[in-house]
VOLO-264428 format. One line per 5 residues: number of its first residue (from 1); for each residue x, y, z of N, C-alpha, C. Coordinates in nm, 4 decimals, decimal comma. Each point is the difference from the previous one (the first is absolute). Example, Ala and Ser with C-alpha at 12.3 -4.5 7.8 and 13.67 -1.06 7.14 Angstrom:
% VOLO-264428
1) 1,3190:-0,5690:0,7800:-0,0890:0,1190:0,0000:0,0900:0,1200:0,0000 | -0,0350:0,1050:-0,0720:0,0820:0,1190:0,0060:-0,0770:0,1090:0,0730
//
This chain:
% VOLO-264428
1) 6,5019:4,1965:-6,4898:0,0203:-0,1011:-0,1017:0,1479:-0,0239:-0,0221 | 0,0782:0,1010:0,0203:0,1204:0,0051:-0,0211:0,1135:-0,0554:0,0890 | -0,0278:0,0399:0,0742:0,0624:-0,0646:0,1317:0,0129:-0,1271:0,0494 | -0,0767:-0,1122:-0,0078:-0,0358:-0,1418:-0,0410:0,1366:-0,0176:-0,0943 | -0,0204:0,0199:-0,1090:0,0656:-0,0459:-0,1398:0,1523:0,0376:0,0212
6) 0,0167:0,0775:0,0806:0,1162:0,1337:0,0330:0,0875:-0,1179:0,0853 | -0,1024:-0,0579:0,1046:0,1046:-0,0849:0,1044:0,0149:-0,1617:-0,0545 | -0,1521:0,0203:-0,1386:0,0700:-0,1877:-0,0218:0,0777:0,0236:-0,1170 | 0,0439:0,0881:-0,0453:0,0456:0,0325:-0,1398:0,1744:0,0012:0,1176 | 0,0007:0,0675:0,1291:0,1799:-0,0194:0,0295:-0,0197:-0,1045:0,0763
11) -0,0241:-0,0344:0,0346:-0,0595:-0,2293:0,0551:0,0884:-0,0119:-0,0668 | -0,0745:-0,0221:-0,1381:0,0263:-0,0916:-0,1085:0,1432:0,0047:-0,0577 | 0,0558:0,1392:-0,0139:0,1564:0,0556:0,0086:0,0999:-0,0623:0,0707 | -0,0508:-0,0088:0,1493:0,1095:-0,0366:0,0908:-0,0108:-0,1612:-0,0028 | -0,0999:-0,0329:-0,0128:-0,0008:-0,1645:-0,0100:0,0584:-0,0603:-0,1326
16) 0,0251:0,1012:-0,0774:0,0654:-0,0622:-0,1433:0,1898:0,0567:0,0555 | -0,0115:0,0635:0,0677:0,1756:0,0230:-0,0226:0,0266:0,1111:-0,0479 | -0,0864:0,0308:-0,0767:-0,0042:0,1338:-0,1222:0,0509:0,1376:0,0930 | 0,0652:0,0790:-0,0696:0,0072:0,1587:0,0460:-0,0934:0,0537:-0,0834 | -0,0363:0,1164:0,0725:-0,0679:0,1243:-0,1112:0,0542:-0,0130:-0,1501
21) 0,1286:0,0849:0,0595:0,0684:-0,0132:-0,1782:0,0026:-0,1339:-0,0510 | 0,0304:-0,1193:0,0480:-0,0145:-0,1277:-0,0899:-0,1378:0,0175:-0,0656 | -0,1411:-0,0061:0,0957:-0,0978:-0,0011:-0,0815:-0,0171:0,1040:-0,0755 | 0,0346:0,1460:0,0080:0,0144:0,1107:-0,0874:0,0607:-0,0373:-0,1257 | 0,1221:-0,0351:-0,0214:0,0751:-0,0712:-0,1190:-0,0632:-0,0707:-0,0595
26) -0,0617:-0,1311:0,0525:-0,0923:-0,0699:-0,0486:-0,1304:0,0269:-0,0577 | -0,0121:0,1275:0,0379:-0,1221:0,0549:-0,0370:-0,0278:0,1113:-0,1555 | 0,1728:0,0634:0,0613:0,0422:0,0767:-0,1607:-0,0761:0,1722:0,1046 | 0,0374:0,0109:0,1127:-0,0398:0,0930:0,0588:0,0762:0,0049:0,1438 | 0,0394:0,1323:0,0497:0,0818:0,0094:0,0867:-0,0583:-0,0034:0,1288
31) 0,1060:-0,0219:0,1305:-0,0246:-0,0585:0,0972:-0,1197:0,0515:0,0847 | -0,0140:0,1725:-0,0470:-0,0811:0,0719:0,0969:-0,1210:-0,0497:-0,0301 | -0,0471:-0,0339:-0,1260:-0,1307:-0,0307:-0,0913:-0,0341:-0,1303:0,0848 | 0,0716:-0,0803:0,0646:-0,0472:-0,1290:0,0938:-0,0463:0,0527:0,1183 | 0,1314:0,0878:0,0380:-0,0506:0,0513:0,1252:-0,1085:0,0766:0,0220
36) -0,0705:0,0507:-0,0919:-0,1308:0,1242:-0,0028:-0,0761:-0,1175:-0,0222 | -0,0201:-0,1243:-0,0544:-0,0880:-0,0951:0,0105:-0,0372:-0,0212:0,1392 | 0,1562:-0,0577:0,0651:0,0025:-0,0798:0,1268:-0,0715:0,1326:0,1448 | 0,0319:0,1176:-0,0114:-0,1153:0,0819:0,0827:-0,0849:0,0195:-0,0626 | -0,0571:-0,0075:-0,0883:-0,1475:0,0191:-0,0580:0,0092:0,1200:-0,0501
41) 0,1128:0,0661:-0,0227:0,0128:0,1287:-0,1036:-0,0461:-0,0031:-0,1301 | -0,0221:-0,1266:-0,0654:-0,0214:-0,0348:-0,1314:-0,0530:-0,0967:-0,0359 | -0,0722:-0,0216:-0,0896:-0,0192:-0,1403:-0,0421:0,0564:-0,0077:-0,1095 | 0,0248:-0,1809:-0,0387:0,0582:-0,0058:-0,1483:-0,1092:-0,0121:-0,0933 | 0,0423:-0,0138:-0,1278:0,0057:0,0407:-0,1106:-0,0725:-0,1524:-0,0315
46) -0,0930:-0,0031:-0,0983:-0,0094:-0,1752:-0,0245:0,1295:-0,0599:-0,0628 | 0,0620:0,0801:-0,0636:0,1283:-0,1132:-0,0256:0,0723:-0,0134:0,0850 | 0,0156:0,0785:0,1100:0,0429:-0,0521:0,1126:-0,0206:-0,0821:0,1314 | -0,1273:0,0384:-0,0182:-0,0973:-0,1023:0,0431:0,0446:-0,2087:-0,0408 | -0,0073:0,0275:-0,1530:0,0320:-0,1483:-0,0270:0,1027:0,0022:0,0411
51) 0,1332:0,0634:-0,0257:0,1752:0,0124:-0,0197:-0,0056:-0,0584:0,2062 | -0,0492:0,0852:0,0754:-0,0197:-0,1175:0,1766:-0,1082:-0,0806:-0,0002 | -0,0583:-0,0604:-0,0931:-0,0866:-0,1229:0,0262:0,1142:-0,0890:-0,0793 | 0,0797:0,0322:-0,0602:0,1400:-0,1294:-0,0730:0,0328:0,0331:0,0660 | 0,1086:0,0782:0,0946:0,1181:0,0051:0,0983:-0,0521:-0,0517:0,1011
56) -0,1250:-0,0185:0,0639:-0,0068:-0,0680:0,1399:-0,0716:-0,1141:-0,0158 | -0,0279:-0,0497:-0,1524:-0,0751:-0,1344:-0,0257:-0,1232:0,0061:0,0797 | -0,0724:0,1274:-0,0433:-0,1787:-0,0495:0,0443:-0,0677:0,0948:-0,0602 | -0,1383:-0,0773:0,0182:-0,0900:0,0628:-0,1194:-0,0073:0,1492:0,0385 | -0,0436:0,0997:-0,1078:-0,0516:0,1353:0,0291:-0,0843:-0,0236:0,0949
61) -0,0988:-0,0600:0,0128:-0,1262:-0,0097:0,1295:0,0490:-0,0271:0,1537 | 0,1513:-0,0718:-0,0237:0,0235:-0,0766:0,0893:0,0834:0,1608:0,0819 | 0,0927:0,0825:-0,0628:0,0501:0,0999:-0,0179:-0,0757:0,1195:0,0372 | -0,1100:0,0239:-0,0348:-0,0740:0,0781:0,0569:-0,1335:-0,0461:0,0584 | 0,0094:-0,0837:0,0578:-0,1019:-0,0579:0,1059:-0,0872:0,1005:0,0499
66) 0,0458:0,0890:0,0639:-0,0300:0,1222:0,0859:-0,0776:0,0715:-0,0761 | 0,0241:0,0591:-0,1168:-0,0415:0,0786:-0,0925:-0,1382:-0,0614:-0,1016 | 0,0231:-0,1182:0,0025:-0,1372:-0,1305:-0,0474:-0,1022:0,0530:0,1064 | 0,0286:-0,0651:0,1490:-0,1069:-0,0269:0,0454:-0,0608:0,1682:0,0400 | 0,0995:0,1246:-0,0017:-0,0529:0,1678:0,0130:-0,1307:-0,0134:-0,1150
71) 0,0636:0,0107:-0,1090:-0,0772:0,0047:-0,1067:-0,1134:-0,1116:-0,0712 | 0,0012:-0,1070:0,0355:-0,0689:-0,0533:0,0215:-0,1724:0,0015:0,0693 | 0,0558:0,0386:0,1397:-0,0811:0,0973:0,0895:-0,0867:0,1030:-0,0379 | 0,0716:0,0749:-0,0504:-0,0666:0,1673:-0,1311:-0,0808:-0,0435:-0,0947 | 0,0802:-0,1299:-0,0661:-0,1031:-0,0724:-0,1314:-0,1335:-0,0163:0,1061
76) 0,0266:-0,0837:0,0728:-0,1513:-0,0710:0,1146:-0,0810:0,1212:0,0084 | 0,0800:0,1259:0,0765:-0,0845:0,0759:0,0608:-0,1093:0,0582:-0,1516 | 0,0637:0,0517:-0,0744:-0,0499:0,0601:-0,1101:-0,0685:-0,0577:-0,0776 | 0,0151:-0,1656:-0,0228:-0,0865:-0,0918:-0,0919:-0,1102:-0,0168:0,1139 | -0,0626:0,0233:0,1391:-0,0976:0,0104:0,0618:-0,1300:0,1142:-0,0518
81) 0,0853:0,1295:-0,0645:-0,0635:0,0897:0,0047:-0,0099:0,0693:-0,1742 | 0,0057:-0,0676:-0,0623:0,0028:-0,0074:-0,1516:-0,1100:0,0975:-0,0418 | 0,0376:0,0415:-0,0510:-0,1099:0,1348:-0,0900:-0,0888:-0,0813:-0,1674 | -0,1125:0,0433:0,0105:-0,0735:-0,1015:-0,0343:0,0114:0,0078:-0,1263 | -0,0329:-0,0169:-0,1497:0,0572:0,0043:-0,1184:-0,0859:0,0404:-0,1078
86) -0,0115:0,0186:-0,1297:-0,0720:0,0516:-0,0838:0,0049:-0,0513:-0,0753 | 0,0796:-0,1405:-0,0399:0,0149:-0,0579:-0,1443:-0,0976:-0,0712:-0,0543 | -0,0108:-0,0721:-0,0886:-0,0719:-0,0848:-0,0343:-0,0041:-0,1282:0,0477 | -0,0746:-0,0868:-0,0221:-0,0019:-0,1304:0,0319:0,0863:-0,0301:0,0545 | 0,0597:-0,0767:-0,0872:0,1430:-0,0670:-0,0726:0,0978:0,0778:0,0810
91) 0,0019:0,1279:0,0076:0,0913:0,0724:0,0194:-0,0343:-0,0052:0,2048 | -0,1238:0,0043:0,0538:-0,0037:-0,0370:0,0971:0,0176:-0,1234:0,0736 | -0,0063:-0,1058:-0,0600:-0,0046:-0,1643:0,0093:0,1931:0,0388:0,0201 | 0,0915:0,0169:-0,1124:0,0915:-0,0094:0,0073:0,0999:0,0750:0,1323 | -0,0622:0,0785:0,0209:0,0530:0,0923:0,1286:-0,0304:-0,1073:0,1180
96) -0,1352:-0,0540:0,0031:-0,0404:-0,0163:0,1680:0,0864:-0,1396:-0,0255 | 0,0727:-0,0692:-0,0868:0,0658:-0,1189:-0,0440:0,0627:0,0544:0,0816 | 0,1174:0,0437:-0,0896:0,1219:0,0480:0,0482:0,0019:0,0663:0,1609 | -0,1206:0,0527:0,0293:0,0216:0,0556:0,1519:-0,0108:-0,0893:0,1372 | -0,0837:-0,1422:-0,0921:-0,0302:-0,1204:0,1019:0,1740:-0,0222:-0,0279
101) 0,1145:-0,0444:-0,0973:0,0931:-0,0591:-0,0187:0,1035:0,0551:0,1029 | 0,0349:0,1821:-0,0537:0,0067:0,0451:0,1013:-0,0031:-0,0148:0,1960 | -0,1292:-0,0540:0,0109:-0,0065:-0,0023:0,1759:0,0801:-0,1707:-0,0103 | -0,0724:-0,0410:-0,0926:0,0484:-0,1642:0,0684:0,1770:-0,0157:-0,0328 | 0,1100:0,0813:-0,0829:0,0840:0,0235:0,0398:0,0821:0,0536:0,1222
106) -0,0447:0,1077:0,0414:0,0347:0,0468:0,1424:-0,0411:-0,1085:0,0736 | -0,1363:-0,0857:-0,0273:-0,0263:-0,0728:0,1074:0,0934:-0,0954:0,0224 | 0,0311:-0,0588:-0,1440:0,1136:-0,1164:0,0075:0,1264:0,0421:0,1420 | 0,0175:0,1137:-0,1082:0,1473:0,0952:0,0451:0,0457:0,0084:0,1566 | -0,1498:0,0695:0,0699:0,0027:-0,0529:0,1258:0,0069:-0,1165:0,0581
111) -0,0850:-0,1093:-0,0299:0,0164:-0,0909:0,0491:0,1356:-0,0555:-0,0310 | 0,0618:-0,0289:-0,0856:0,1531:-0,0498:-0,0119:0,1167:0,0930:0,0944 | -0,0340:0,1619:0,0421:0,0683:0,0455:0,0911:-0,0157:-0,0435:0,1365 | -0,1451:-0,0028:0,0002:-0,0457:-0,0693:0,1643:0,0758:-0,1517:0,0169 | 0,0252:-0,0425:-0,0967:0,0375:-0,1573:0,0433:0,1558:0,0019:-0,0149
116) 0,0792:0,1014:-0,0524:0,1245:0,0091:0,0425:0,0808:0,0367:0,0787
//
């Protein structure tokens, strides 16, 4: 999962101009903290997360592409095999809602990756 994000996360670096330490500075975190991103030593932080979706002008999704469609995948595999429930009605109606909403998101999700 990491590794993906690792090589479009220094893409995205060298195509801006940016150094480590520039985006480190910019970030309010030092140069090594980019670099443990950029081999997949680390992941960021959600505020850092947003702090390189403003420095390279693209969405979080767009930013971790790689990491969407991993997990994404896990959602699919696991919303196949759902453990069955005990609630009430209401309380069942509202689950199998949300679990149809659920697939037809990923479904979207994929299809807008397939067509890009």
């Amino acid at each position: 999962m990491h590794s993906s994000f690792s090589i479009d996360l220094k893409t995205a670096r060298r195509r801006s101009g940016l150094s480590q330490a520039d985006c480190g500075h910019l970030l309010g975190v030092d140069k090594r903290r980019i670099s443990a991103f950029e081999s997949g030593r680390s992941i960021p932080t959600v505020p850092e997360i947003c702090g390189l979706s403003l420095i390279f002008g693209c969405s979080f999704e767009t930013l971790f592409a790689s990491v969407f469609s991993e997990v994404g995948s896990d959602i699919e595999r696991r919303l196949a095999h759902m453990p069955t429930c005990g609630y009430s009605f209401l309380g069942h109606f509202n689950r199998v809602h949300t679990l149809n909403r659920i697939a037809a998101r990923l479904s979207d999700h994929q299809r807008f990756r397939g067509s890009a």
